[in-house]
N, C-alpha and C positions, 0 to 999 in steps of 0.2 A: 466360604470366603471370609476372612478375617475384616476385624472393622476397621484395619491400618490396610490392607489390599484396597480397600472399598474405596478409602480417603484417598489412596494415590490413583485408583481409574479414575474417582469423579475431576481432581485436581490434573489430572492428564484429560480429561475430556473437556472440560476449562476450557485450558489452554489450547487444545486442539481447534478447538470454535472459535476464537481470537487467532491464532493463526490464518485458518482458514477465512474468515472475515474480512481479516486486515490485506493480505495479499492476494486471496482466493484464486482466481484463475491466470492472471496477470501480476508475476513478483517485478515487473521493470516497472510498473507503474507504481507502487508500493516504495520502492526505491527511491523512483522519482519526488515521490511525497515527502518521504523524510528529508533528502536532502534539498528541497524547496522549504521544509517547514524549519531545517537547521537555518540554510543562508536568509530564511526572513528573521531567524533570532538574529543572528551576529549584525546585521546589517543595521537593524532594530538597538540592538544593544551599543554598536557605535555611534547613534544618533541619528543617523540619518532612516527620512520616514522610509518602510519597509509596504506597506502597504500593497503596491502593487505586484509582487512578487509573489501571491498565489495566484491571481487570476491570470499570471502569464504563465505560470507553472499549469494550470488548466487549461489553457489556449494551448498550450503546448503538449502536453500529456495524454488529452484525449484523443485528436486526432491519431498521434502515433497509436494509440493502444485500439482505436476502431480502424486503424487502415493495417494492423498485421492481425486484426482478429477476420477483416473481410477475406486478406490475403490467405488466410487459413481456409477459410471455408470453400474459398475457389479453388485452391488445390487438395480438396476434400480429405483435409487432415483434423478438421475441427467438428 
């Protein structure tokens, strides 16, 4: 193996870890993240305080993401 092969597995294995990190088994809740962490910028960036706009994004995120991860496992697909 070449040492430019070598550089693109390790920089594709990176990236694959960060992928899978970031999203891992759940991409609706990953989703959810970014655009909770956008609308806390802009809202933030118009002045007015943003503050509670992650903890209602988690109030809201986790449930959904453990109520179709139990729904999974009851219909023994997970």
């Amino acid at each position: 193996m070449t040492s430019e092969n070598t550089a693109l597995t390790r920089i594709r294995s990176f990236l694959m870890f960060w992928y899978d990190f970031i999203v891992g088994d759940d991409w609706q809740v990953a989703v959810g993240v970014v655009l909770a962490l956008a609308l806390t910028w802009g809202v933030g960036a118009a002045g007015v305080p943003s503050w509670w706009l992650l903890p209602v994004a988690v109030a809201v995120l986790l449930p959904l993401s453990l109520w179709r991860a139990s729904r999974k496992r009851r219909a023994g697909t997970g």
